[in-house]
TIVO-2410 file (N, C-alpha, C; in nm, 3 decimals):
# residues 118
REC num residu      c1      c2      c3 atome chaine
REC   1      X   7.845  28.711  12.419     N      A
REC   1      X   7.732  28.636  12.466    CA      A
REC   1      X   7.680  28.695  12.597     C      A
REC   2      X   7.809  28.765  12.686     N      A
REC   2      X   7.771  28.761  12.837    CA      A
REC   2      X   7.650  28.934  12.811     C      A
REC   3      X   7.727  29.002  12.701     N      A
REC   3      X   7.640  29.110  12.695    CA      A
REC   3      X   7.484  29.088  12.613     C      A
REC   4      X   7.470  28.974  12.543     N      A
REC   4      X   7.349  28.978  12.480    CA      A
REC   4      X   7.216  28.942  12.569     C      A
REC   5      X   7.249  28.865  12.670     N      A
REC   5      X   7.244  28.809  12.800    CA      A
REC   5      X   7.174  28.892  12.901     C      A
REC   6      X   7.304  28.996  12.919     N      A
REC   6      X   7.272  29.076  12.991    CA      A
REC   6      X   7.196  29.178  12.907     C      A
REC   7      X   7.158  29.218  12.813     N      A
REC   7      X   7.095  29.317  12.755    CA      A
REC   7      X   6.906  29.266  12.768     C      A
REC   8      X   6.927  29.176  12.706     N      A
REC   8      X   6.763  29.115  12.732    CA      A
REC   8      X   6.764  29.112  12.852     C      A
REC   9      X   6.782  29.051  12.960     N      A
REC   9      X   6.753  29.065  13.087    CA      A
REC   9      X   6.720  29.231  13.154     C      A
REC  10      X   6.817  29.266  13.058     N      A
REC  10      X   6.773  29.445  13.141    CA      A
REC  10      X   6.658  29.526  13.040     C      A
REC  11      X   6.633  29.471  12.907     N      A
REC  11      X   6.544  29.530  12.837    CA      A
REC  11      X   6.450  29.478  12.841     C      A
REC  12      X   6.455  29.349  12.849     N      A
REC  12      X   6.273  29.302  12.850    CA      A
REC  12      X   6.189  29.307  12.889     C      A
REC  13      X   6.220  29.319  13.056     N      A
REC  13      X   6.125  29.402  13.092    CA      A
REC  13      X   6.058  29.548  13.069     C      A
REC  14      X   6.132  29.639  13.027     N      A
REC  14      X   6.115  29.720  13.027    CA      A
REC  14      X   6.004  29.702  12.828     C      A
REC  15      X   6.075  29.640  12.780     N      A
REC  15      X   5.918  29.617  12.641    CA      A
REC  15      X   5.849  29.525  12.688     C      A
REC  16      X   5.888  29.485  12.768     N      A
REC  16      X   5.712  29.346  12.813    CA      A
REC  16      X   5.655  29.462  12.854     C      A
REC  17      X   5.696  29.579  12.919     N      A
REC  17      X   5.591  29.701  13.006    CA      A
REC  17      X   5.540  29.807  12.896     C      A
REC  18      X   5.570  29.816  12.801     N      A
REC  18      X   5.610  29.923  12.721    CA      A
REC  18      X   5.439  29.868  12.626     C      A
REC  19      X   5.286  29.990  12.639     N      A
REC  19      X   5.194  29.954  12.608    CA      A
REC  19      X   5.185  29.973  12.437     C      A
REC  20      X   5.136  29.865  12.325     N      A
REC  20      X   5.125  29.868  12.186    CA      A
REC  20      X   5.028  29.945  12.123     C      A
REC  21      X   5.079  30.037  12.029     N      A
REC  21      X   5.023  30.127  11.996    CA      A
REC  21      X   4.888  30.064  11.882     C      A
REC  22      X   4.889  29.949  11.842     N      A
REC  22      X   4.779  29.870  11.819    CA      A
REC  22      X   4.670  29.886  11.863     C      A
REC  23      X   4.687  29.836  12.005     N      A
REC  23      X   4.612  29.833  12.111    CA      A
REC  23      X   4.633  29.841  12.205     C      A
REC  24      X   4.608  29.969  12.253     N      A
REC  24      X   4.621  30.002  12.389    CA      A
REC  24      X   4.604  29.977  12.498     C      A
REC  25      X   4.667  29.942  12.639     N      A
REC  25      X   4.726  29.864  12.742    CA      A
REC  25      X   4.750  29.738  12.704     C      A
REC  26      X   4.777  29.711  12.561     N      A
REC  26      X   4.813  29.560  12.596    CA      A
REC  26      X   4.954  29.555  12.606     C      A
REC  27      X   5.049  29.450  12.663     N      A
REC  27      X   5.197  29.416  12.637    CA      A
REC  27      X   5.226  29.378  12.542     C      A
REC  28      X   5.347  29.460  12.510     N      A
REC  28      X   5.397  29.363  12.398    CA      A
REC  28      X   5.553  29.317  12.406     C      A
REC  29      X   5.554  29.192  12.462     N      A
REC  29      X   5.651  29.138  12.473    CA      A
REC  29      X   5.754  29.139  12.381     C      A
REC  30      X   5.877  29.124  12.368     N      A
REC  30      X   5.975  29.098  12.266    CA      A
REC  30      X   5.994  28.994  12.198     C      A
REC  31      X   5.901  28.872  12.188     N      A
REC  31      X   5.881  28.776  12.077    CA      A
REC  31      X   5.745  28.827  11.958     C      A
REC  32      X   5.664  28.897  12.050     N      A
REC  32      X   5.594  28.964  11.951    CA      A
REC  32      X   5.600  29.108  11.895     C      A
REC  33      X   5.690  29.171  11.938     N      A
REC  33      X   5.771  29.269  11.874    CA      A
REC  33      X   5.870  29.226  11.706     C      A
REC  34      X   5.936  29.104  11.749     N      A
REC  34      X   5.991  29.078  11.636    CA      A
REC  34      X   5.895  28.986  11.576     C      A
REC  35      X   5.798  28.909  11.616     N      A
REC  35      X   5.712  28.859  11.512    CA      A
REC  35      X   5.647  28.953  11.437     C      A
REC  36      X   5.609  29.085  11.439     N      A
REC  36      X   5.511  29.154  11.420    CA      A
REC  36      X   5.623  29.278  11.281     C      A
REC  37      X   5.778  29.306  11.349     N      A
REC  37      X   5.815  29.374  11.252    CA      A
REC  37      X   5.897  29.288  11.175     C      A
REC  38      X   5.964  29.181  11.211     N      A
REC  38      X   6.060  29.127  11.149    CA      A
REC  38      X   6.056  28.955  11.103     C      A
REC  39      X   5.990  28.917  11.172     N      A
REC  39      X   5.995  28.754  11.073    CA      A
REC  39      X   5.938  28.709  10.954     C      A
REC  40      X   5.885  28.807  10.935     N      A
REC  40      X   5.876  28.781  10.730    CA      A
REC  40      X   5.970  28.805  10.678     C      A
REC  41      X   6.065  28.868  10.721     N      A
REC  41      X   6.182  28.803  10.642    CA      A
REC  41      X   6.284  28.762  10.697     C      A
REC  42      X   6.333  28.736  10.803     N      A
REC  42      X   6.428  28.683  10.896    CA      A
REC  42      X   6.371  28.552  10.960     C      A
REC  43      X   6.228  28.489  10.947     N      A
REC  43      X   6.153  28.409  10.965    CA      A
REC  43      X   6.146  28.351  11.129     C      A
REC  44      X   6.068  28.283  11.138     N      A
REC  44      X   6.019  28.260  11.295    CA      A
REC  44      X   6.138  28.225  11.373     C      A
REC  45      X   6.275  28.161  11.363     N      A
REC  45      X   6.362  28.119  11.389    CA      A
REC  45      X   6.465  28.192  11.361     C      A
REC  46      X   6.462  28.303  11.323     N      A
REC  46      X   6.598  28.313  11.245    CA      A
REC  46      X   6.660  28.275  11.177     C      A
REC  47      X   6.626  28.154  11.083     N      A
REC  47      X   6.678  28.141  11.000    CA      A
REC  47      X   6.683  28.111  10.834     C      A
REC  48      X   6.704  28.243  10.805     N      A
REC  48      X   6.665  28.268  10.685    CA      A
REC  48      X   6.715  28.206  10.592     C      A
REC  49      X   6.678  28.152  10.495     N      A
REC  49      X   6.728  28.109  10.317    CA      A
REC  49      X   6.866  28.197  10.266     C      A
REC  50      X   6.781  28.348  10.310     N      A
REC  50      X   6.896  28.420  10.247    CA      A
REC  50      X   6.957  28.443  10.302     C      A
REC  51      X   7.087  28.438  10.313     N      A
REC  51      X   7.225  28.463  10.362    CA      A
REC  51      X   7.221  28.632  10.463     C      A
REC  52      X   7.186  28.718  10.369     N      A
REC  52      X   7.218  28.838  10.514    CA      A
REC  52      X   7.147  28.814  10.561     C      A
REC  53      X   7.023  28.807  10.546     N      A
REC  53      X   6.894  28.790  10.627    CA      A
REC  53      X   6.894  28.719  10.759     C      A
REC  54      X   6.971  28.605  10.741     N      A
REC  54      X   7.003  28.435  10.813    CA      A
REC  54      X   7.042  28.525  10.982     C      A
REC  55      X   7.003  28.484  11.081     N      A
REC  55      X   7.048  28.497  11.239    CA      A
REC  55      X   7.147  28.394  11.302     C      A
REC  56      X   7.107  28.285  11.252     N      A
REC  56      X   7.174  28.149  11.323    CA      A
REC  56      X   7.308  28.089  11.311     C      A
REC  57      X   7.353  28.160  11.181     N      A
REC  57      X   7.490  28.120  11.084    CA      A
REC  57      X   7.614  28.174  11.179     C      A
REC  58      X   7.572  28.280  11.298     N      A
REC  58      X   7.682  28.354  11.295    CA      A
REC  58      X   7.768  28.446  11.232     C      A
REC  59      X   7.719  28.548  11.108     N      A
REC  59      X   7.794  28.609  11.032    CA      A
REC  59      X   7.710  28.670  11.071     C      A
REC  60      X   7.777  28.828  11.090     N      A
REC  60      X   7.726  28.931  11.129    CA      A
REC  60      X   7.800  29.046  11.033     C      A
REC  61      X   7.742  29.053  10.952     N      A
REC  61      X   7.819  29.137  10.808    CA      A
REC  61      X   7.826  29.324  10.897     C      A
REC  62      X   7.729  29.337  10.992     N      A
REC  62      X   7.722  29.508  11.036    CA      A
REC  62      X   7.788  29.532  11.172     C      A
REC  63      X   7.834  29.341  11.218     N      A
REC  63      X   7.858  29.365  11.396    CA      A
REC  63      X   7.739  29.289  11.464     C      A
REC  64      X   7.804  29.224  11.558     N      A
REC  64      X   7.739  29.133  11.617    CA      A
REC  64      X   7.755  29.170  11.793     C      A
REC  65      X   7.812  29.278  11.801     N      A
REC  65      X   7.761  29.319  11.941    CA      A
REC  65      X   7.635  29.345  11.965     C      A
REC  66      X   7.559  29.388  12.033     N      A
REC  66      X   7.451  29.406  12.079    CA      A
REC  66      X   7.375  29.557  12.033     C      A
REC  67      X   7.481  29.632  12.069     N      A
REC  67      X   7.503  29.799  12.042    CA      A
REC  67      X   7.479  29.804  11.879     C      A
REC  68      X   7.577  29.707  11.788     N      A
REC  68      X   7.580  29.748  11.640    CA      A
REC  68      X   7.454  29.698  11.610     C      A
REC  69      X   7.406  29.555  11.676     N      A
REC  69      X   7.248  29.514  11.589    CA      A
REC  69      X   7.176  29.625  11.607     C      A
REC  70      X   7.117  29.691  11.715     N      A
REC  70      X   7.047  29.789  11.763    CA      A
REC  70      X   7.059  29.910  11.652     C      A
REC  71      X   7.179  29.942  11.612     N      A
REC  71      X   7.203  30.055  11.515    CA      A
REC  71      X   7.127  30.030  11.412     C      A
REC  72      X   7.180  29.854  11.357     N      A
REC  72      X   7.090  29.866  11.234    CA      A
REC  72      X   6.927  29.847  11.232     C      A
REC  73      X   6.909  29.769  11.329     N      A
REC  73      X   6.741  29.770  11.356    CA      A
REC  73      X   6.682  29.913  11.363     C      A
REC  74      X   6.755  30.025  11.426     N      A
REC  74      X   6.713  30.159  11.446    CA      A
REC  74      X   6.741  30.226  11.309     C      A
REC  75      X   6.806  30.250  11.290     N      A
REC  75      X   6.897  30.296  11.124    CA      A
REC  75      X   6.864  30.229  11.005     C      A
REC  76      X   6.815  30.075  10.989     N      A
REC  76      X   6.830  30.019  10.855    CA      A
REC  76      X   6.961  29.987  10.797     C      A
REC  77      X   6.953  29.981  10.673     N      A
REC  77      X   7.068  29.958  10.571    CA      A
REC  77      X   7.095  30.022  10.468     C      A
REC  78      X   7.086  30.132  10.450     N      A
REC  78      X   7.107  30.181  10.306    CA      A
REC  78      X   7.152  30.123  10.185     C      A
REC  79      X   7.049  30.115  10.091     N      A
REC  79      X   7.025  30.036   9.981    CA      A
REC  79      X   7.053  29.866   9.999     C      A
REC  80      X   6.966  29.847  10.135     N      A
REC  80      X   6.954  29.694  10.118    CA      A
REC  80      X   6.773  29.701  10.141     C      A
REC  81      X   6.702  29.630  10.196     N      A
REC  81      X   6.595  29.599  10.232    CA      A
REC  81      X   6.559  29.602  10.376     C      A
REC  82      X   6.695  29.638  10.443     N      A
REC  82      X   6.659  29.618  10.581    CA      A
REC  82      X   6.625  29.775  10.625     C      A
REC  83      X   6.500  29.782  10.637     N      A
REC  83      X   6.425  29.938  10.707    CA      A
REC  83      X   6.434  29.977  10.797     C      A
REC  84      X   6.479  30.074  10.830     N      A
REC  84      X   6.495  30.145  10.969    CA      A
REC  84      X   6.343  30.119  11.064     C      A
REC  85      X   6.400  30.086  11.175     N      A
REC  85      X   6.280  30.125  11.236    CA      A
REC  85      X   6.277  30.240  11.407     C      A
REC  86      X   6.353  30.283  11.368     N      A
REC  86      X   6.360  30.393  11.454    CA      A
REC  86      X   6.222  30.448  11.497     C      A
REC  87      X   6.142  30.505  11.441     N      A
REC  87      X   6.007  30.563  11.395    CA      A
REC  87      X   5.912  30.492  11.464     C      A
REC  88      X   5.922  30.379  11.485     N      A
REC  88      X   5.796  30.289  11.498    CA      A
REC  88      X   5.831  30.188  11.583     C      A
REC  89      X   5.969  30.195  11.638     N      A
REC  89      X   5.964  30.123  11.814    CA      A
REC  89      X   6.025  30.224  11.865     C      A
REC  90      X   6.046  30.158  12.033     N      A
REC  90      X   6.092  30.272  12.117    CA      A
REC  90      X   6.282  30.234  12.123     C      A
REC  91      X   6.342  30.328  12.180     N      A
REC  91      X   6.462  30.259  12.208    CA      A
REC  91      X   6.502  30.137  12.269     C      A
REC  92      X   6.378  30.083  12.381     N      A
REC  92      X   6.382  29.999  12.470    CA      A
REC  92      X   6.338  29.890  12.376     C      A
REC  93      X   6.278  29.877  12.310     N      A
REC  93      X   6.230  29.753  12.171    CA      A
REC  93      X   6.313  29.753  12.110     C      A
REC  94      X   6.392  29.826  12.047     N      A
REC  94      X   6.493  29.815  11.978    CA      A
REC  94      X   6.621  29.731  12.049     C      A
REC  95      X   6.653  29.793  12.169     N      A
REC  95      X   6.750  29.654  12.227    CA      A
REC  95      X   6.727  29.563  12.277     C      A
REC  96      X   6.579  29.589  12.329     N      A
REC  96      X   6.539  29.374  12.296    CA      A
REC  96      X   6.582  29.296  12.226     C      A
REC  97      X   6.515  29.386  12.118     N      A
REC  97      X   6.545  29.321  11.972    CA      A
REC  97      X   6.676  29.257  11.977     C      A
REC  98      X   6.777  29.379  11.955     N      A
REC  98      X   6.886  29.345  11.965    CA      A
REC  98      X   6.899  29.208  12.005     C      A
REC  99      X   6.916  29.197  12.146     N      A
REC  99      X   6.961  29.059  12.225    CA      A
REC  99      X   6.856  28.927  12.190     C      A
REC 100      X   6.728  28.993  12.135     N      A
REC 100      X   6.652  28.851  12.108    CA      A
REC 100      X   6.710  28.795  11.979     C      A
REC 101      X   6.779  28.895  11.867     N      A
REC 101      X   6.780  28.829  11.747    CA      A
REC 101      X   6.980  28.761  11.791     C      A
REC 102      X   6.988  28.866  11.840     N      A
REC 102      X   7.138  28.804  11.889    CA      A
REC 102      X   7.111  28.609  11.934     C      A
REC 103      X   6.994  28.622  11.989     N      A
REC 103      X   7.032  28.485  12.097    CA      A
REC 103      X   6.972  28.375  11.970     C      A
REC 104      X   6.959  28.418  11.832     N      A
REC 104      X   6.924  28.284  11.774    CA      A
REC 104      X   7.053  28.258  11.713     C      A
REC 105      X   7.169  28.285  11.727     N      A
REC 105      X   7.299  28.221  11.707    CA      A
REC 105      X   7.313  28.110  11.735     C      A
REC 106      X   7.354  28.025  11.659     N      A
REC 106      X   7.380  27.880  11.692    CA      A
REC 106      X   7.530  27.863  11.731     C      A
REC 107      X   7.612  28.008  11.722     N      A
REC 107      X   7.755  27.970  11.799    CA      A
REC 107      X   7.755  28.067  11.941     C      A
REC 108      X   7.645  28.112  11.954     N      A
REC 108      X   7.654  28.139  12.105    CA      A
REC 108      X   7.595  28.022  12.177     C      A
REC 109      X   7.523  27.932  12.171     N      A
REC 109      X   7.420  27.844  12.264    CA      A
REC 109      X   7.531  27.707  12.343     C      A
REC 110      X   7.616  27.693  12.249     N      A
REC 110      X   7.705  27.583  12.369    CA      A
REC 110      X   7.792  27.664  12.455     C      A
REC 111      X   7.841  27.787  12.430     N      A
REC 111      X   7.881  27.862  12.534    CA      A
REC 111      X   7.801  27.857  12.632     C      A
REC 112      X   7.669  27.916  12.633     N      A
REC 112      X   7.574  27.914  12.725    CA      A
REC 112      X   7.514  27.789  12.807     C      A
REC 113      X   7.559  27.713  12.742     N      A
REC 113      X   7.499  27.571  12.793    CA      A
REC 113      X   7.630  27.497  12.867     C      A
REC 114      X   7.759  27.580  12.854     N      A
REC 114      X   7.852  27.528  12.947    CA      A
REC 114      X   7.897  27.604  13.054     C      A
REC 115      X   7.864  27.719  13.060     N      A
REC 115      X   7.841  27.767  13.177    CA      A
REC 115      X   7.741  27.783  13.256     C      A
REC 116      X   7.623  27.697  13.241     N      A
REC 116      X   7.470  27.618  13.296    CA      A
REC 116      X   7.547  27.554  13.357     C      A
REC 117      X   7.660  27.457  13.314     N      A
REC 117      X   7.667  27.334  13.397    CA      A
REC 117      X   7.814  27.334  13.501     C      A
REC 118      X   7.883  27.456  13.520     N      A
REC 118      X   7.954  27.508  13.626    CA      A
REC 118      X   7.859  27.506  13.722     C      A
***
């Protein structure tokens, strides 16, 4: 948790700065990074119908560090549906990503919410 944490905090800025090849000088933050490549099928929440697909369940069939999501967001899946996207973000979008899809876990958030109240 403490690294997914710390990963968005050190990447997001750097893709909130990072200008969209859409349209040029605009930001593109890391909620619209993954709205734009990934919630049609991982859906607005993360949480998908289908089982690999699903963010929130906590099963992380490839690794649930921060480092392994990033691999597969960059890499894909060979012979699943999940597409590389190496090609078409930067490294710094890619570990947004990472830590944004990380943080729709529903067994990281009471961790986080009990060390709020230390």
């Amino acid at each position: 948790m403490k690294e997914a944490i710390a990963a968005l905090l050190l990447v997001a800025p750097a893709v909130s700065a990072h200008a969209s090849a859409d349209a040029p000088g605009k930001v593109a933050p890391v909620a619209e990074v993954y709205k734009t490549h990934c919630q049609s099928c991982h859906m607005a929440d993360g949480d998908s119908p289908l089982e690999p697909l699903n963010f929130v369940d906590s099963l992380w069939k490839h690794g649930s560090a921060p480092a392994k999501v990033a691999g597969v967001i960059a890499d894909g899946v060979p012979g699943s549906a999940m597409l590389a996207f190496n090609a078409k973000l930067t490294p710094a979008e890619v570990r947004a990503l990472a830590a944004y899809v990380r943080a729709f876990d529903k067994s990281l958030k009471p961790a986080a919410k009990a060390r709020k109240k230390k």
